[in-house]
C-alpha positions as CSV (number, residue, x, y, z in Angstrom):
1,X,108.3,-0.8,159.4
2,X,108.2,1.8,157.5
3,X,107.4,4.9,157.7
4,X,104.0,6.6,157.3
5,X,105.0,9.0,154.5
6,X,107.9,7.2,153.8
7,X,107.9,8.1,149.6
8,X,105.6,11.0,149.9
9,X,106.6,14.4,148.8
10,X,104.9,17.5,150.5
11,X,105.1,21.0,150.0
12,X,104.4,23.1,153.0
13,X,104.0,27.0,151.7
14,X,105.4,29.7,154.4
15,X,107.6,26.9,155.8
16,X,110.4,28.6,157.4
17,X,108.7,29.4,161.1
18,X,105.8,28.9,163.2
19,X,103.0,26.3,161.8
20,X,104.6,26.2,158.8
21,X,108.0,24.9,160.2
22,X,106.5,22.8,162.7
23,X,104.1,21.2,159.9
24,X,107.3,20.6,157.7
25,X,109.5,18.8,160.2
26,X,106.5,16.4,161.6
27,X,106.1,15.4,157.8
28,X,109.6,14.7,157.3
29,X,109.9,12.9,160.8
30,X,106.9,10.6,159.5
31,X,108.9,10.0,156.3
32,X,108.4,12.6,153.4
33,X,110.6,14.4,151.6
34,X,109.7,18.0,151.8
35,X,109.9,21.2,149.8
36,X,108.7,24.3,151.5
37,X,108.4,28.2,150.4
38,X,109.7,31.0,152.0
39,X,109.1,35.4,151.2
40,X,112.0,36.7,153.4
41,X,114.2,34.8,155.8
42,X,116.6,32.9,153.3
43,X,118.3,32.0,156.3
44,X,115.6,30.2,158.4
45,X,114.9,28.5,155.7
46,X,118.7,27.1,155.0
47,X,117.6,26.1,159.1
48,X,114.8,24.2,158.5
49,X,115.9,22.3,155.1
50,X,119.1,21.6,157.2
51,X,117.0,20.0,160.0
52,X,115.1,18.1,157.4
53,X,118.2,16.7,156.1
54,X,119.7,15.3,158.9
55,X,116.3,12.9,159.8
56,X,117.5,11.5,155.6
57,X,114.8,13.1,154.1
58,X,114.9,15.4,150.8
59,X,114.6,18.9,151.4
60,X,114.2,22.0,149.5
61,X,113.5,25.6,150.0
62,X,112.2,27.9,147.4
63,X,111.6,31.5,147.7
64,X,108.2,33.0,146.4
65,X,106.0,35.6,147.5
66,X,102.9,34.2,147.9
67,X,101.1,37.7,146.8
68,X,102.4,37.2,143.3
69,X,100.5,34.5,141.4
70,X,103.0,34.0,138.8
71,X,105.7,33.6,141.5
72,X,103.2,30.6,143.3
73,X,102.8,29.1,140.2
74,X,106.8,29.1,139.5
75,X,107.2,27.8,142.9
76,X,105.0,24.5,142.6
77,X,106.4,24.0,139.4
78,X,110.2,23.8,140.5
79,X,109.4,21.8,143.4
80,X,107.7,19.0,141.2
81,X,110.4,19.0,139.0
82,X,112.8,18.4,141.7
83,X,111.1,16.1,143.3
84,X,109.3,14.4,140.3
85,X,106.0,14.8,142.0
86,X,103.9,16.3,144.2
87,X,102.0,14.0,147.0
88,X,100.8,16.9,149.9
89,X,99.7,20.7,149.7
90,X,100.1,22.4,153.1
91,X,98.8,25.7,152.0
92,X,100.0,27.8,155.5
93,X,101.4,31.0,154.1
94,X,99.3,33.8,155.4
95,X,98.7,37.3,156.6
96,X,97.2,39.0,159.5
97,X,95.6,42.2,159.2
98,X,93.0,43.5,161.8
99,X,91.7,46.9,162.5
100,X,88.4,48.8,162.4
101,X,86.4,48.0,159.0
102,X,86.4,51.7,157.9
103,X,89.9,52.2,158.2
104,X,90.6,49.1,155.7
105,X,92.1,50.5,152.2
106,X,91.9,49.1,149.1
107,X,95.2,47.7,149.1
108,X,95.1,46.3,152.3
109,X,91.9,44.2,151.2
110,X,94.0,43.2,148.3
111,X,96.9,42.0,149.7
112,X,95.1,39.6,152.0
113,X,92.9,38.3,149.6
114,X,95.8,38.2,147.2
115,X,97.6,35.9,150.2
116,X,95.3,34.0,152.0
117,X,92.7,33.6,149.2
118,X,94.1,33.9,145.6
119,X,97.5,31.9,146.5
120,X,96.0,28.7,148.0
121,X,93.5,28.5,145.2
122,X,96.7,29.1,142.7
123,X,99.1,26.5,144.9
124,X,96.5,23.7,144.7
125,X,95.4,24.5,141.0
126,X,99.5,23.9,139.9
127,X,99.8,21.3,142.4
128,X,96.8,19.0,141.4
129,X,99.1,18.6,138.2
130,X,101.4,16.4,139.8
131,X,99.2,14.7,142.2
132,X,97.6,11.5,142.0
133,X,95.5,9.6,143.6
134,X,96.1,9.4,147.4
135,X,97.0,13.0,146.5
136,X,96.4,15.4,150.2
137,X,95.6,19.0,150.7
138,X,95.2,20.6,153.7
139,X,94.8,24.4,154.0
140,X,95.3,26.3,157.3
141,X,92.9,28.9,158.1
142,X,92.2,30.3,161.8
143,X,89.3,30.2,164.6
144,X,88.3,33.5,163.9
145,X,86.1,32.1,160.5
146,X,84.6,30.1,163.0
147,X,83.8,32.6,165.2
148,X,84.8,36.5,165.8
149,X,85.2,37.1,169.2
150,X,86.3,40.7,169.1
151,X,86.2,43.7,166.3
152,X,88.4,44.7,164.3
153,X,88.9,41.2,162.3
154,X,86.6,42.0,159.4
155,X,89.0,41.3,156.6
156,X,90.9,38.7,158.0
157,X,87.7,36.8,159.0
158,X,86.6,37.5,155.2
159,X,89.7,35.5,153.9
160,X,90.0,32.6,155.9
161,X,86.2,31.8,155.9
162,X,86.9,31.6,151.7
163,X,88.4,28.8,152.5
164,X,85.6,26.8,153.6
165,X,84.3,27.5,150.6
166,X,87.1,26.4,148.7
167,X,87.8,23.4,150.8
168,X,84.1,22.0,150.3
169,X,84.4,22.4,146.5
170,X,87.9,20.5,145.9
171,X,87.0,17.7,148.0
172,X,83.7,17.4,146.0
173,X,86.0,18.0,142.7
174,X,88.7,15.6,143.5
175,X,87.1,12.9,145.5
176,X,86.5,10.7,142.0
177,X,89.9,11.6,141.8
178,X,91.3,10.0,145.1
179,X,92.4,12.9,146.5
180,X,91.0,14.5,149.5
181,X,91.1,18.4,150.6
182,X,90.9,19.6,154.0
183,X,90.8,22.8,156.2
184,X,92.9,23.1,159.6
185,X,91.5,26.5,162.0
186,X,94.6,27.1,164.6
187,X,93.4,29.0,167.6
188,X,95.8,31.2,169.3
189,X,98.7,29.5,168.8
190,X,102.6,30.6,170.3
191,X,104.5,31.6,167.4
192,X,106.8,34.9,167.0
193,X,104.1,36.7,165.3
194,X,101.5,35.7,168.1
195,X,103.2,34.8,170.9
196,X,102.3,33.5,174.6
197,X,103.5,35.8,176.2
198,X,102.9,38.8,173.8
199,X,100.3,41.9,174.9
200,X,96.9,40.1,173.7
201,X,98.0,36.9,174.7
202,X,96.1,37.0,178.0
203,X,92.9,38.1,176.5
204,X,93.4,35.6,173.8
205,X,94.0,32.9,176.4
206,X,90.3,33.7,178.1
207,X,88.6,33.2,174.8
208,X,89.2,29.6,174.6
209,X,87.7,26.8,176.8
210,X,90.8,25.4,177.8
211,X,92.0,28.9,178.9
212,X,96.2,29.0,177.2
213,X,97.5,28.9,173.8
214,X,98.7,25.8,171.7
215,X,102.0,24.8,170.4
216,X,102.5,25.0,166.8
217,X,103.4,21.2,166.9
218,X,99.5,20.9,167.9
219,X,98.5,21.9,164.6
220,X,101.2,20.1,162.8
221,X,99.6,16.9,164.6
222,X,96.5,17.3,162.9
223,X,97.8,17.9,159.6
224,X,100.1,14.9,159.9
225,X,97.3,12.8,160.7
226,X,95.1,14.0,157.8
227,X,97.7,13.8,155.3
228,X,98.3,9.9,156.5
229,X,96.5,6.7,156.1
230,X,94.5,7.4,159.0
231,X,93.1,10.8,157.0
232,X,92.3,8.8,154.3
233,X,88.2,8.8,155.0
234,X,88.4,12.8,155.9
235,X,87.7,15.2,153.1
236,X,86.0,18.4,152.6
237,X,86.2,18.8,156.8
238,X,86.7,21.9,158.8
239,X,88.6,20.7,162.0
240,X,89.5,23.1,164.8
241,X,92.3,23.4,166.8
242,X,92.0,25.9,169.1
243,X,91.5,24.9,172.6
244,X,88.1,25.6,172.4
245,X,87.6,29.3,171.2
246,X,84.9,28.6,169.1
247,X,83.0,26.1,172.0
């Protein structure tokens, strides 16, 4: 039997670590050949193709910076001529900023709307170009558009609820089309930029219902599932996976 995604090709942006490398490696296990983008570590990256490689799937890593739209756009366009198309959009790169709402420059606004905002919209706009029908893209936002539990996460909140937004319209846009578009919200989830045992994590931990953080291979679950046949009926949702911070 084959595998699910066995043919598919799937780009996963910020795929060197965390949600992004789990998200990668579950696609590849369920058959898809996988490019994924990178900003800094070149040599996490070289990790994670090298992974990919040894399950006999196709594997590429391509360094961008998701806060240049011209370097996004570059990016997708390399990868589909690699591959020769493009099946799945995991749009996962990110940034975190929090802090009081007065004390937010100009810059810092910016550069998370240039990230979390401006470069998904840009990944699926290029993408869609090489996508057909039974085309999938899933975007990975956070719990905190769902609900903010503490202060200080103005901005950030502001970016990842766009992508509702966003989500809602390419699912209505594309579902003539065949293709479906989806939103992911992680809760606290125990990476090395927010991990379980890190100085929040205990207050973190008491905001969900189920009282500890998730693995990043939670998330990747979802997404797997949503990009496969059994995600073929889901479009233009919102799914949380967050232990129940927004309960």
């Amino acid at each position: 039997m084959a595998a699910t995604l066995d043919g598919k090709v799937a780009l996963v942006t910020g795929g060197s670590r965390g949600i992004g490398e789990a998200v990668a490696l579950r696609l590849a296990a369920d058959g898809a050949d996988v490019a994924l983008t990178y900003r800094g570590n070149e040599e996490r990256a070289a990790r994670v193709v090298d992974k990919i490689t040894e399950m006999g799937r196709r594997a590429w890593a391509v360094r961008s910076d998701s806060a240049d739209p011209r370097a996004v756009r570059a990016a997708v366009e390399e990868i589909a001529a690699r591959f020769g198309r493009i099946d799945i959009l995991v749009n996962n790169a990110g940034v975190g900023l929090l802090g009081p709402v007065e004390d937010i420059t100009l810059e810092d606004i910016d550069h998370v709307l240039e990230v979390n905002v401006r470069a998904p919209f840009v990944a699926a706009q290029a993408a869609l170009r090489h996508m057909t029908e039974g085309g999938r893209i899933v975007s990975i936002g956070s719990c905190i558009a769902e609900r903010v539990a503490f202060a200080g996460g103005t901005l950030y909140a502001t970016s990842k609820t766009a992508l509702t937004g966003m989500t809602k319209a390419l699912a209505r846009e594309l579902g003539p089309r065949g293709i479906t578009a989806n939103l992911v919200h992680p809760g606290p989830i125990d990476t090395d930029m927010n991990p379980a045992d890190g100085p929040s994590a205990d207050f973190q931990s008491g905001l969900t219902a189920l009282g500890h953080y998730g693995q990043p291979s939670d998330i990747a679950e979802t997404v797997a599932h949503l990009v496969g046949e059994g995600g073929r009926y889901v479009t233009g949702a919102a799914i949380a996976v967050d232990g129940g911070f927004a309960a």
